[in-house]
C-alpha positions, 0 to 999 in steps of 0.5 A: 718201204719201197724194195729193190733187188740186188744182184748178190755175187757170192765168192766161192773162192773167187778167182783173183781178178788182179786189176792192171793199171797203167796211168788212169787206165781202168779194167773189166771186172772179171765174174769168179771162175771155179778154182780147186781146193781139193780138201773141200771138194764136195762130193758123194763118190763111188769108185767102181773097178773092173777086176776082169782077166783083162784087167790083170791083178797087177792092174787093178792093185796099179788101179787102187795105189792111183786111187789112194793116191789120189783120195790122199788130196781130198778130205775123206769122213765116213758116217761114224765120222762127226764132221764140223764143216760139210766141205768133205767127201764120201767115198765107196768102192764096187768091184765088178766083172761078170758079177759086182759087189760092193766091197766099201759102201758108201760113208763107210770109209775115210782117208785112214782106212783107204790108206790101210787097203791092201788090195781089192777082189780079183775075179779074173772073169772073161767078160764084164756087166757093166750096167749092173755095177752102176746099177749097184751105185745108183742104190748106193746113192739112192740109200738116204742115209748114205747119199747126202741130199746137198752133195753131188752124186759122182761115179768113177768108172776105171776100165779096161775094156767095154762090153755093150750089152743090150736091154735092161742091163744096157750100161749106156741107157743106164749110164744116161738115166744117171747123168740126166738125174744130175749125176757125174760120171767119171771114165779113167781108162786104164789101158796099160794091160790090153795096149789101146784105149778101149772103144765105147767107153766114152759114151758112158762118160759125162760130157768132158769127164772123159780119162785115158791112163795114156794121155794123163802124164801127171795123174791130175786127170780124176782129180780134176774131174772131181773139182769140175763136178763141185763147181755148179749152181745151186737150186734157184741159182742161174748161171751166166755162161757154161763151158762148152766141154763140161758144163761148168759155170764159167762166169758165176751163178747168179740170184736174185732177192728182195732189198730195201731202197737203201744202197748200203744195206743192199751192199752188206745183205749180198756179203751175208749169204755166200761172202757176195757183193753186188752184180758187176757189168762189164758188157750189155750182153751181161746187162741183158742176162741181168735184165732178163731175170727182172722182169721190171728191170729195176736193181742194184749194181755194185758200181759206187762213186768214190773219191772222183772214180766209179768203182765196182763191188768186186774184191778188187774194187775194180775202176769203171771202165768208161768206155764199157759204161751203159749209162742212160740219157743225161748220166752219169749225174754226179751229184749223187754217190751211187748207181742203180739199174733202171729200165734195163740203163744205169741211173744215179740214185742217192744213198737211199733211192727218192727217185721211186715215188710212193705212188710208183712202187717198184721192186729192187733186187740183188742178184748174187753171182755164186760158184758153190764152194771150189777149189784148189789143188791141194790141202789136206791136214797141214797142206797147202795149195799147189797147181797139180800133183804128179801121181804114180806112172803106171807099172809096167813090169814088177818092182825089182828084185831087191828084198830089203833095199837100202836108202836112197844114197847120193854118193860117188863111186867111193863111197862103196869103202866108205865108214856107215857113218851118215848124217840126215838131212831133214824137212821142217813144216812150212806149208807142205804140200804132202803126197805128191813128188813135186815140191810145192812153192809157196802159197798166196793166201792174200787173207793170211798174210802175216806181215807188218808193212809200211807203205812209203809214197812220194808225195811230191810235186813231181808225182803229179795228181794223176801219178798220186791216183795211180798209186791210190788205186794200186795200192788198195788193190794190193791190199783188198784181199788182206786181213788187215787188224790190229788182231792177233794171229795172222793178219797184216798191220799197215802204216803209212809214209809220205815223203818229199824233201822230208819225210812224214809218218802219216799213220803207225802200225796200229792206226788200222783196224779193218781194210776198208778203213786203210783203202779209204785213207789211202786215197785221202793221203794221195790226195794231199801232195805235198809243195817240195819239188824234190824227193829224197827217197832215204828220207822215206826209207829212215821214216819207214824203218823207224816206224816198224821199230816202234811197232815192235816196242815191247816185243810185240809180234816180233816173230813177224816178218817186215816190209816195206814198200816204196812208191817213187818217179824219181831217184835222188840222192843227198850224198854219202851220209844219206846213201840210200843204198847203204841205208837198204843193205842195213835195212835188209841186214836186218831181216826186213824186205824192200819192195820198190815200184817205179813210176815212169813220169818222164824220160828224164826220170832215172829209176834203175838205181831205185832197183838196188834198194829193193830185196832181191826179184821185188823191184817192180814198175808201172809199165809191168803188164801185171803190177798188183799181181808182181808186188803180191805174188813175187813180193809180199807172199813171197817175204810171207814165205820163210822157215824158222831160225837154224832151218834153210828154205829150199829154192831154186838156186842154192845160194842165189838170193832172187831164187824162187822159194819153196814151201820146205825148210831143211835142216842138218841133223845129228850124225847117225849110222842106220837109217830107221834110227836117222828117220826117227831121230828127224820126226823128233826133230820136228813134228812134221820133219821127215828124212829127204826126198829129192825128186829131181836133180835141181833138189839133189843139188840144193841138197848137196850143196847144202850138206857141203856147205853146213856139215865141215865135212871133206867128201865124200858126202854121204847122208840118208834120203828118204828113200826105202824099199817098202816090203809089204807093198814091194815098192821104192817109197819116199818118206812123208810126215804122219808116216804117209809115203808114196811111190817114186816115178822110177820103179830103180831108184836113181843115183847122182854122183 
């Protein structure tokens, strides 16, 4: 059988390439870039913290509360540890001045133990050697049953001051033998106890891994540091571009393998390794990288003709762009489905390649583009991700002398006469993002959708044939990343409504059991516009309702949330017993969410009543720069986003309807008069329910509003936060599920009358 190779691109989460379409216009496929999921990173870290005078006890008790901090992100085991999944950290800590040790070997701890560490040796030496305390983490690395062999050898070095000293202890030399054996090493200089940073610490650093306790304001600095040395090509991988500061791929890592001549096996074997798909082209400078790595330049790519478009294999299915094609003399051929690289040019092959003669052998490969499991900030036990966490500021002075501090009270001067009864106000678990003062938004896992929807499009002769191709391609880019299934748990059932002067249900909620199948419908309804030369956007509304009514017959997924979208060009009305607003404000009456997407054919086309019928901040248009990204971002992740019955979510405006939401939901608790029983009485209320916290003043109005409005009490309003004096650690700390805490950014804390 003759062979080909493809071009694999594996996805590591891949970065969502959101294709932007305006009327037949195409886009670049983008290659994935390296994102951060914290709990995954992958990595063998050590920490390495001066304890010299210069440092301060103070400082290196402010240096260790950063750092577990920090780990409170990751997913930390140790060697005892049984693990199902590879995708975690180890963790060692080396206390070092003139002399080192090593107080946590490496694999000895995990987030647990970190959390319980109370404090680390203070030497309070005049000077440092700092060569013999990497020295000391290099053997670390070097114990083979400590140092896993596939996990990248990291360093954290946090620092006060720099002495260089000569010969076999020289740290610089002995710093670069480690970086140039593949080892990262990152410099967090801590500069609050000497006043300015201190010079020659950036030579120890790797290249872009370089940390200045000043000038990282939210504390994101290390962590991001640790997700940017997870992101690199494996052995036999290359890579197609690296970042100039840090030496991170920034277009993938790419591999090249043996296949056979058959397009199809070729394009299932690059999902197999790494979740990959088939090399995509967006320029000749690409197309010479590719070239490069076969010699006879004879390969697969991911560029498929499909229904009147070529389409590439990236998870967008992404449209050709025509003018970027590199097709040889005399192609593009349409009388063959798919594409292969002949000669360094595109060619069209058949489904199985007869244009190799047997007497001609050839080789075809596939390449695969990986970034090796990356990240997002975020996740650890029930967390989700979000951007960056806001860490601690650093100490300047001792905390305030207040012994057993009270609550954190939001009350108005009265309140000093006022009776110790309280009520508490408390969080559920939606998707918390725990361990950091910033509230997280919700999440946009496009594989995790929950939802039923359905798709209603005007089919009309005023949609046209170009504007139904649009819409085609809008939608099954919408949808690419969804898990769409007739299984239980989370995963999205999708029908489909077509509508003119009637309207028709083409396929119910249980028509679909797998994604490809739905993408290849839609283009096939698309492609059959119906004769009516009006449309009647109720028409299309009452279908759609019903079609989700009878997809809850006999309850089935009836905790799941609804939505439908609309796609029209026009707006008409029949009247006031088929008001299509009337019909909206029923539909969303009852719980379900109306995404609208306007398409401008002409200038006679009205679409600003179609904005009335939608829910809130999820009308959308064809003339929005980022209209797949608009409809998944603010429209389905954002109906996917909601709290259980009797909780409230927090938003960005208490009472506003099209305000942001938030991954938190609250909940008026019972009456109580002392806090510990309040803080008690939440965890019950809910397993991951703890007492307030308001980080700002935005979530101390939602919060009191919110007290004013459900508690039918006259004010004052006085409730319990979670906020308390923490006497081990002598530290104002707010409340976190699982009993995790962590410092507010004042060391007083603030009072909002």
């Amino acid at each position: 059988m003759l062979r080909k190779n493809l071009f694999i691109i594996a996805n590591i989460p891949i970065l969502i390439n959101l294709l932007m379409y305006n009327l037949l216009d195409a886009a670049s496929p983008q290659d994935p870039k390296c994102q951060c999921n914290l709990e995954t990173v992958w990595n063998d870290i050590i920490y390495i913290f001066e304890s010299s005078s210069a440092t301060t006890k103070n400082g290196l008790n402010e240096l260790l509360g950063k750092i577990q901090t920090d780990l409170q992100w990751l997913t930390v085991k140790k060697l005892s540890d049984t693990p199902t999944d590879e995708r975690y950290s180890r963790v060692g800590m080396i206390v070092y001045a003139i002399n080192s040790s090593v107080v946590y070997p490496l694999g000895s701890i995990n987030n647990d133990d970190i959390d319980s560490i109370m404090s680390l040796p203070f030497y309070n030496d005049q000077g440092t050697d700092l060569g013999a305390a990497i020295l000391l983490a290099i053997d670390q690395f070097n114990n083979e049953t400590m140092h896993r062999a596939n996990a990248r050898q990291v360093i954290v070095l946090l620092a006060t001051t720099y002495n260089r000293q000569g010969g076999s202890q020289d740290p610089v030399s002995i710093a670069n033998s480690f970086k140039e054996n593949g080892g990262i090493l990152i410099v967090y200089d801590y500069v609050e106890a000497h006043g300015a940073p201190a010079p020659g610490l950036e030579e120890i650093a790797s290249p872009g891994y370089m940390c200045v306790s000043t000038q990282d304001p939210d504390g994101s600095c290390v962590n991001t540091a640790l997700c940017n040395a997870n992101c690199f090509c494996p052995t036999s991988y290359l890579h197609y571009g690296l970042d100039a500061n840090n030496g991170v791929p920034t277009n993938g890592c790419y591999y090249n393998a043996l296949t056979s001549n058959a397009f199809d096996p070729a394009w299932n074997r690059c999902k197999q390794p790494n979740d990959g798909y088939l090399a995509v082209v967006q320029d000749q400078n690409k197309q010479d990288f590719l070239n490069n790595m076969i010699p006879d330049n004879n390969f697969w790519i991911g560029l498929k003709f499909v229904r009147g478009y070529f389409i590439w294999s990236d998870p967008n299915l992404t449209v050709l762009d025509n003018s970027a094609a590199l097709w040889s003399p005399g192609e593009p051929n349409l009388s063959n489905p798919n594409s292969v690289v002949i000669n360094g040019r595109w060619q069209i092959v058949g489904q199985i390649s007869t244009r190799f003669a047997k007497s001609h052998p050839v080789t075809l490969y596939i390449i695969a583009i990986r970034l090796r499991d990356l990240l997002k900030f975020g996740q650890r036990n029930r967390t989700t991700a979000a951007p960056h966490r806001k860490g601690p500021p650093h100490r300047k002075e001792g905390p305030p002398h207040r012994k057993e501090g009270p609550p954190h009270r939001k009350e108005g001067p009265s309140d000093r006469t006022a009776p110790q009864l309280r009520w508490k106000i408390c969080f559920g678990s939606l998707h918390l993002v725990y361990g950091q003062s910033i509230d997280p938004e919700c999440a946009c896992n496009l594989g995790n959708l929950w939802l039923d929807v359905v798709v209603v499009i005007d089919n009309s002769q005023g949609m046209g044939h170009d504007g139904l191709n649009l819409i085609a391609a809008n939608i099954a880019t919408v949808f690419a990343q969804s898990n769409i299934t007739q299984a239980l748990g989370q995963t999205t059932r999708v029908g489909i409504v077509t509508y003119g002067q009637t309207a028709v249900v083409q396929y119910n909620l249980t028509a679909f059991d797998d994604t490809s199948t739905f993408i290849n419908t839609i283009f096939d309804v698309c492609n059959k516009p119906t004769t009516d030369t009006v449309s009647y956007v109720y028409t299309g509304l009452a279908a759609a309702r019903d079609a989700l009514y009878d997809g809850r017959m006999n309850g089935r997924r009836d905790n799941v949330r609804q939505a439908i979208i609309v796609y029209t060009s026009d707006y008409i009305t029949q009247g006031l017993e088929k008001n299509p607003e009337q019909l909206a404000q029923d539909i969303k009456a009852n719980g379900i969410d109306i995404i609208t997407v306007g398409l401008k054919q002409s200038i006679d086309n009205d679409l600003a009543k179609l904005a009335k019928l939608a829910t809130p901040g999820m009308a959308f248009n064809n003339t929005d720069t980022d209209l797949v990204g608009e409809i998944q971002r603010n429209g389905l992740c954002q109906i996917n986003c909601f709290c259980p019955i009797a909780w409230t979510q927090y938003t960005s405006q208490f009472g506003l309807a099209s305000a942001r939401r938030f991954a938190l939901c609250l909940k008026l608790g019972d009456a109580s008069g002392m806090w510990t029983a309040a803080k008690i009485a939440c965890q019950h209320m809910d397993n991951s329910a703890y007492l307030v916290s308001e980080f700002d003043e935005t979530k101390h109005n939602f919060t009191y509003q919110l007290f004013k409005n459900k508690s039918g009490t006259p004010g004052p309003y006085i409730y319990h936060t979670g906020l308390s004096w923490d006497v081990p650690s002598q530290q104002w700390m707010w409340e976190q599920p699982v009993a995790q805490r962590f410092l507010i950014h004042s060391m007083e804390p603030r009072y909002f009358l």
